[in-house]
C-alpha positions as CSV (number, residue, x, y, z in Angstrom):
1,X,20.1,14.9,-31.4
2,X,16.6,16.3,-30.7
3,X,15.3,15.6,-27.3
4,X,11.4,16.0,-26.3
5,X,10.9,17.5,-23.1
6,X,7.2,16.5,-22.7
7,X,4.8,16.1,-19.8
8,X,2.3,12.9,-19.6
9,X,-0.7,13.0,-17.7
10,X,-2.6,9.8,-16.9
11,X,-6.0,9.4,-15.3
12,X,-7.1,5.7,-14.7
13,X,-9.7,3.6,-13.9
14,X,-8.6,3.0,-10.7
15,X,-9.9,6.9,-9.7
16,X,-6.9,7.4,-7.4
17,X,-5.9,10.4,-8.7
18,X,-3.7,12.7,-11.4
19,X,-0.4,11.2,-12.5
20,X,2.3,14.1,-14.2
21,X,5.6,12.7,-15.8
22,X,8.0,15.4,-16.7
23,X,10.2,13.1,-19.8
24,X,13.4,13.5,-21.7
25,X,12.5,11.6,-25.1
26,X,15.1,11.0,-27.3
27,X,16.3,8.4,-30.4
28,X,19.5,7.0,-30.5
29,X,20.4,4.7,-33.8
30,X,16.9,4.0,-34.7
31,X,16.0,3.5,-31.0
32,X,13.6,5.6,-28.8
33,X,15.0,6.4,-25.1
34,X,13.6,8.1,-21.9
35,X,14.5,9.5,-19.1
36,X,12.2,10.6,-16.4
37,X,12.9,13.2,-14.9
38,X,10.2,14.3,-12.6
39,X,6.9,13.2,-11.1
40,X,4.2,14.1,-9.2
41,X,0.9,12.4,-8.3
42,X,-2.5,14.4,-7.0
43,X,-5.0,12.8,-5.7
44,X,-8.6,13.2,-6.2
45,X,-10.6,14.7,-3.9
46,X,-14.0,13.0,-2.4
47,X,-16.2,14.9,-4.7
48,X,-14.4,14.7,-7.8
49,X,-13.6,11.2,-7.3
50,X,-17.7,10.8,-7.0
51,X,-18.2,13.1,-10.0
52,X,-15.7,11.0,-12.2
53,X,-17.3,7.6,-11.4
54,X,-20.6,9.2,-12.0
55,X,-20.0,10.8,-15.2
56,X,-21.5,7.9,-17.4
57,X,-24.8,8.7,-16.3
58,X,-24.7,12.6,-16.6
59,X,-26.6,14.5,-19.4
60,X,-24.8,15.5,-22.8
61,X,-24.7,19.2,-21.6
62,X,-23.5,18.0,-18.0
63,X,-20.8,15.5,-19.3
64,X,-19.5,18.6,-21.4
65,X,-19.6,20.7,-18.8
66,X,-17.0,18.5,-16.8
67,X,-15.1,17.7,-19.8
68,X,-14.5,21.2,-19.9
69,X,-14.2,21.9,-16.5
70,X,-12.2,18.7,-16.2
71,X,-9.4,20.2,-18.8
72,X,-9.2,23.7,-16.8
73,X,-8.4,21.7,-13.9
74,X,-5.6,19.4,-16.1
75,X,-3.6,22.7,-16.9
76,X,-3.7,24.1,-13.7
77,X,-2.1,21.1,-12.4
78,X,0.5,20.7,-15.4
79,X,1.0,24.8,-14.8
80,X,1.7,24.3,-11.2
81,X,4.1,21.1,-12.0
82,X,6.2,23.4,-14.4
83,X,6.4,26.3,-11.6
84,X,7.3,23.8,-8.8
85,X,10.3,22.4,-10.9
86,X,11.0,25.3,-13.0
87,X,10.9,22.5,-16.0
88,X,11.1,23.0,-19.6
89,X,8.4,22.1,-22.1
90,X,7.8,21.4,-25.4
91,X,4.6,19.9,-25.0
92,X,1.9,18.0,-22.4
93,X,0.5,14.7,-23.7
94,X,-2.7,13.8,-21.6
95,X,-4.8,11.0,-22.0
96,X,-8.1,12.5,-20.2
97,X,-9.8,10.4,-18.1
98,X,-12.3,7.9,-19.5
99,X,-16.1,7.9,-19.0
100,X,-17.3,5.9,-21.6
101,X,-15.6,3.4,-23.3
102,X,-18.6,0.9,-25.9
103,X,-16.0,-0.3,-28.5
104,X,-19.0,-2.2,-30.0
105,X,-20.5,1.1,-30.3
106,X,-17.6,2.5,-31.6
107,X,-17.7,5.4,-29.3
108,X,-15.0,6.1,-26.4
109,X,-14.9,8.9,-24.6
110,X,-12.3,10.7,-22.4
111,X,-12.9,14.0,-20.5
112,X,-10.2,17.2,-20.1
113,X,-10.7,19.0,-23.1
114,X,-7.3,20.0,-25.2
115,X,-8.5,23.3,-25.4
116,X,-8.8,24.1,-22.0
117,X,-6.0,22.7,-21.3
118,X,-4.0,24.4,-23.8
119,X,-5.4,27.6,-22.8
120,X,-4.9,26.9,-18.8
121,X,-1.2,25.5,-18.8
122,X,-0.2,27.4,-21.9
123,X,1.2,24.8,-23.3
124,X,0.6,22.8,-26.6
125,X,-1.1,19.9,-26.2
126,X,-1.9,16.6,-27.7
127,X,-4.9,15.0,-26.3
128,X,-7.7,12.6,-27.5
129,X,-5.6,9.5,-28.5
130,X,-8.1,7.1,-28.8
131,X,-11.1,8.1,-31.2
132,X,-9.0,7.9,-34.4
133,X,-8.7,4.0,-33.3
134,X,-12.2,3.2,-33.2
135,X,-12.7,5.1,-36.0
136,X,-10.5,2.8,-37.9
137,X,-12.8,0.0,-37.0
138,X,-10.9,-0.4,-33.7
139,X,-11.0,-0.9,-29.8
140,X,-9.4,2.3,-29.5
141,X,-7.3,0.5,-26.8
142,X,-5.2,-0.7,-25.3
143,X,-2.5,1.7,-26.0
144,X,0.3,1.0,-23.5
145,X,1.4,-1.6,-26.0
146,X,3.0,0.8,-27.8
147,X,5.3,2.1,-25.1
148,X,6.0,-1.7,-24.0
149,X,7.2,-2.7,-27.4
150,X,9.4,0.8,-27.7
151,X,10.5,1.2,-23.8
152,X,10.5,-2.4,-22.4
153,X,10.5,-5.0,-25.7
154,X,13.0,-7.3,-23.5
155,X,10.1,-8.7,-21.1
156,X,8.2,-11.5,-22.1
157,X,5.3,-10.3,-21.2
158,X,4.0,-7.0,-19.5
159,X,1.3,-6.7,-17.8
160,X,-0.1,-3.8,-16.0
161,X,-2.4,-3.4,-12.9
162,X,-4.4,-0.4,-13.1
163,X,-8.2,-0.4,-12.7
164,X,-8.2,-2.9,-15.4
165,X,-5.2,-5.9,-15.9
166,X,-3.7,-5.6,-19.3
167,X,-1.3,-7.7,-20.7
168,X,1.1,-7.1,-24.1
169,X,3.5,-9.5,-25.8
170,X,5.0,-10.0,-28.7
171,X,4.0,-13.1,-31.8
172,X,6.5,-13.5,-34.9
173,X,7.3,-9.9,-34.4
174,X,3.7,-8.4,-34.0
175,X,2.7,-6.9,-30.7
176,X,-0.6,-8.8,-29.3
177,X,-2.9,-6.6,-26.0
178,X,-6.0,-6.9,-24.5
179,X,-7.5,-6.1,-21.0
180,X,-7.3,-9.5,-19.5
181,X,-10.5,-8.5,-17.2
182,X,-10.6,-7.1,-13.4
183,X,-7.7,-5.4,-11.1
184,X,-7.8,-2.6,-8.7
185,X,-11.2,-1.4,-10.0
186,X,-12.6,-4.3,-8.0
187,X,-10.6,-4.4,-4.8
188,X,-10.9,-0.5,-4.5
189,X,-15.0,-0.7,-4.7
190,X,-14.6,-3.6,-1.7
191,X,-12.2,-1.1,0.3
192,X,-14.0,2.1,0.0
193,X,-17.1,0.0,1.8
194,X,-15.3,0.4,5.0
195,X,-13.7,3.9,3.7
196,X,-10.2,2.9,2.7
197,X,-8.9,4.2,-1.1
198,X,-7.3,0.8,-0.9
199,X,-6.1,-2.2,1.0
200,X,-2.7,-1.2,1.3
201,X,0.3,-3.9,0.7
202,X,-2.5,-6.0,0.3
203,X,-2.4,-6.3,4.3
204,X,-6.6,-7.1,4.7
205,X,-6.7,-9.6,1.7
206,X,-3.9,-11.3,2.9
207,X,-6.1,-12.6,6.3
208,X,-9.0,-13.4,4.0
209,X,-10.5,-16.5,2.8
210,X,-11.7,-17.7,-0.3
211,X,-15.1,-17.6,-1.1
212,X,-15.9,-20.6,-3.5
213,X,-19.5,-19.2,-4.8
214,X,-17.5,-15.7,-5.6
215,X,-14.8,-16.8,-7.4
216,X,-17.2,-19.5,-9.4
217,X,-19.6,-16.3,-10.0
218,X,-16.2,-14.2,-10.8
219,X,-14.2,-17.2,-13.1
220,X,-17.5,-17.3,-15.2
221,X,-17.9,-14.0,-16.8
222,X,-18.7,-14.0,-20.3
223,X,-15.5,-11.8,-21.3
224,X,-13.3,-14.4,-20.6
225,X,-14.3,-15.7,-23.3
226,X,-14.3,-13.6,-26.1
227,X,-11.4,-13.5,-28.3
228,X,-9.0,-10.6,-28.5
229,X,-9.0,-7.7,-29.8
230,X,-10.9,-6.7,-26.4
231,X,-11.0,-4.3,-23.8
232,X,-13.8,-3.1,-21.0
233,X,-14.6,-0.1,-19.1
234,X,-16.4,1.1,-15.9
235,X,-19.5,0.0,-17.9
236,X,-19.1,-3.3,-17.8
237,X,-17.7,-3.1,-13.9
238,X,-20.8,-1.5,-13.2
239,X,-23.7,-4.2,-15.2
240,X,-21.4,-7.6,-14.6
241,X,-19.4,-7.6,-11.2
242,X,-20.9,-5.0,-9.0
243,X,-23.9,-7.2,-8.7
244,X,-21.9,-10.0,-8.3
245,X,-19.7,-8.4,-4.7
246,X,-23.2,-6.9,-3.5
247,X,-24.7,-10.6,-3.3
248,X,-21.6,-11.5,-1.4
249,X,-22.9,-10.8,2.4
250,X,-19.2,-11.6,3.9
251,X,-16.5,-10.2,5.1
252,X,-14.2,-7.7,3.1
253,X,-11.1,-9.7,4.0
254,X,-13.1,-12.6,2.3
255,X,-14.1,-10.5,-0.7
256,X,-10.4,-8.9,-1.1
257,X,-8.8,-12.4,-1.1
258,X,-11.5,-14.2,-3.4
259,X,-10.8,-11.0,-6.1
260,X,-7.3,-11.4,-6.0
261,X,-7.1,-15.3,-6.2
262,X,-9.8,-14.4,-9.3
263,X,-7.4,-11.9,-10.8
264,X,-4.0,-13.9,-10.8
265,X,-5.9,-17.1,-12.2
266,X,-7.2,-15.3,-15.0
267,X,-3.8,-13.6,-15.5
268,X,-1.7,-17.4,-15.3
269,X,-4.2,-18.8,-18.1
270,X,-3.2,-16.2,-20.5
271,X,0.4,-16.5,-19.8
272,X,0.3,-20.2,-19.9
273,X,-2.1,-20.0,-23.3
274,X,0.6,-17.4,-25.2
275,X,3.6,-19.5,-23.0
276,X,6.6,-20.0,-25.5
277,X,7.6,-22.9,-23.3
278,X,10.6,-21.7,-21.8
279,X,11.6,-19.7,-18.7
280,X,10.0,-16.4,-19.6
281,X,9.8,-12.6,-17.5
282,X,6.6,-10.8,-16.8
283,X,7.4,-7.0,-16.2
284,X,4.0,-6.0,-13.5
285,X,3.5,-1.9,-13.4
286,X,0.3,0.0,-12.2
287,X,-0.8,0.4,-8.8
288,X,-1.3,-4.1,-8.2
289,X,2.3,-4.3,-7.9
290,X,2.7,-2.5,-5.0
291,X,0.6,-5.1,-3.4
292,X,2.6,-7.8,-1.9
293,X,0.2,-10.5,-1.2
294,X,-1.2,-9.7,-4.8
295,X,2.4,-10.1,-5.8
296,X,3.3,-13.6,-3.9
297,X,-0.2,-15.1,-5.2
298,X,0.4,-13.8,-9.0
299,X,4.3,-16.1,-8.6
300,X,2.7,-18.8,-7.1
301,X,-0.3,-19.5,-9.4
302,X,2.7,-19.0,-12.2
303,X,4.9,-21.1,-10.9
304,X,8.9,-21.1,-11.5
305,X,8.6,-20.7,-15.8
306,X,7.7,-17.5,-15.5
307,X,9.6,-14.8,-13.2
308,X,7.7,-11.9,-11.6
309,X,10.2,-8.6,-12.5
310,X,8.6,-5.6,-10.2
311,X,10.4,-2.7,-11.1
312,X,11.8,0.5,-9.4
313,X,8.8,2.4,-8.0
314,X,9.1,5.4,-10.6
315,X,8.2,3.1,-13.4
316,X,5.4,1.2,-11.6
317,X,3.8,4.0,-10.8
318,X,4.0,6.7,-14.3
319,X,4.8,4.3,-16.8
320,X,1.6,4.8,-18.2
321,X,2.4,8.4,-17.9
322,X,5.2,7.9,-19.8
323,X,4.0,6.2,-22.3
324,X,1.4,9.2,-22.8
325,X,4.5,11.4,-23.4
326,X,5.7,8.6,-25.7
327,X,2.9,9.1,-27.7
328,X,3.0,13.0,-28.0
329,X,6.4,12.4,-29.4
330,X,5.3,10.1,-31.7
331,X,2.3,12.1,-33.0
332,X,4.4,15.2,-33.1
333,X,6.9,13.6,-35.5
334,X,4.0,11.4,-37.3
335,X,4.9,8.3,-36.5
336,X,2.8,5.2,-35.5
337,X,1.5,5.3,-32.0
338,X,-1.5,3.3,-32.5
339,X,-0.9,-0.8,-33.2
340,X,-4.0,-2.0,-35.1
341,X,-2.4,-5.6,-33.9
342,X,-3.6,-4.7,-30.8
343,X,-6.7,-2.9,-31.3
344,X,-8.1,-4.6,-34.2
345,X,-8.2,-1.5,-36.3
346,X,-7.5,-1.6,-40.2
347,X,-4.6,-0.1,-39.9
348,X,-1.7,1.4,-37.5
349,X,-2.1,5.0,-36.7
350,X,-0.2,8.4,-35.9
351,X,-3.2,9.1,-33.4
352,X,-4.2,11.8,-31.2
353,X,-5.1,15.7,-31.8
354,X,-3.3,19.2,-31.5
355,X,-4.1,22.0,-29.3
356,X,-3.0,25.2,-29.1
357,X,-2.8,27.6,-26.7
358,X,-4.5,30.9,-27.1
């Protein structure tokens, strides 16, 4: 039985930082297992926090200059993982980070080139999972699906809590995603006003109020409505809800619990719309469910049908690591990583491309 030792590295939209997942992948009778074995988590500094958020309006010579830049820094980081834990790799799976994501456009972009960090780490790498997709005609996301349906098929639903709420679930055997809208993205931009990374167990929002014109304002953005296949990036943060938290002159404990009343009633209508009816279990990952008033709100606009499952901290906070490394596997041994179901492509794809080392 061949097992994968692979490293996943995440970057979200949430900006907090540099997630490394050190993973025993393995099949067993048709079935993919994992076992992870080590993590880490850097965080970003000020400055390269501000140059990631700022890289969508940088030049096409500066915004390859930090994608390059960017993937030097990647295998240093995955280098000095290996060193501190003395691991053994096969390979590094790294999503980048993403500064430009127009799926209408068909163009997504994600900086920390393969080559550099190839070359840096020494390791092969597969990078870049998400341009084959869109050139298939799709979204080029979301891709966590694919891990859900592998790793964690006996939820309901699962949704995760990044910058951006995604959900996945499963219809007559096909696996359905889309980003259902806003999570941390917005609560982080409201914290950092009074310079916090975040409003930690949710303790600010919690003594908050709603505002009524906010969450009107919030309820009626236009993406609600399209239909899936559909996903959003810092672009659309940027041109539809920034405007809409600057015209808010109250207090951030106001503005914290408005988002996250916003969030969790945007999350319960597309649970109740794909509801089979019965009692049902939504596994929550990403940073939100580390949040306890975020938490108690999400269960009580639910209700009792649907169970909240937060699970042990290593999987809320890597799975999307993981399911990075997932991926690398499943490129490496040319298998479908990509689900057009979920992106809308014309057809499932082994996605991502091969670097190596020199």
């Amino acid at each position: 039985m061949k097992i994968y030792k692979i490293i996943g590295l995440m970057s979200g939209t949430s900006l907090d930082g540099l997630d490394l997942a050190y993973c025993h992948i393995w099949e067993d009778k048709g079935a993919w297992k994992f076992d992870i074995k080590k993590t880490k988590s850097v965080s970003y500094t000020q400055e390269m926090q501000e140059e990631l958020k700022d890289a969508i309006s940088l030049s096409a010579e500066k915004l390859l200059e930090l994608h390059n830049t960017y993937g030097t820094w990647l295998g240093g980081q995955a280098l000095k993982f290996v060193q501190e834990h003395q691991l053994d790799v096969d390979y590094i799976a790294s999503h980048g980070h993403t500064t430009h994501h127009r799926p209408e456009m068909g163009l997504t972009f994600q900086v920390g080139s393969g080559q550099h960090l190839a070359n840096t780490s020494g390791y092969k790498v597969i990078c870049d999972f998400r341009t084959n997709d869109l050139a298939l005609g799709g979204q080029g996301a979301p891709l966590v699906p694919i891990g859900d349906r592998t790793f964690f098929g006996d939820y309901d639903f699962c949704l995760n809590l990044g910058g951006i709420s995604n959900i996945s679930f499963d219809v007559k055997g096909k696996r359905i995603a889309y980003d259902i809208g806003l999570a941390n993205m917005i609560l982080n931009y409201i914290t950092r006003k009074v310079g916090l990374e975040y409003d930690e167990d949710g303790k600010l929002a919690r003594s908050g109020r709603i505002n009524p014109s906010m969450l009107k304002r919030l309820n009626s953005l236009k993406y609600y409505l399209q239909p899936h296949p559909k996903s959003i990036g810092y672009e659309w943060f940027l041109a539809e809800v920034v405007p809409i938290v600057e015209d808010m002159n109250d207090s951030i404990e106001n503005l914290l619990h408005t988002s996250i009343h916003h969030i969790c009633e945007k999350i319960e209508q597309q649970i109740r719309l794909n509801s089979n009816g019965g009692e049902q279990t939504l596994l929550v990952t990403g940073g939100g469910a580390l949040n306890s008033f975020f938490m108690v709100t999400l269960q009580e606009k639910l209700g009792k049908a649907t169970k909240v499952i937060i699970p042990e901290k290593i999987i809320i906070e890597f799975k999307e690591a993981l399911v990075f490394a997932l991926m690398g596997v499943l490129r490496m041994e040319q298998q479908i990583n990509v689900l057009s179901s979920v992106t809308g492509a014309k057809k499932d794809s082994s996605s991502g491309v091969v670097f190596l080392p020199n």
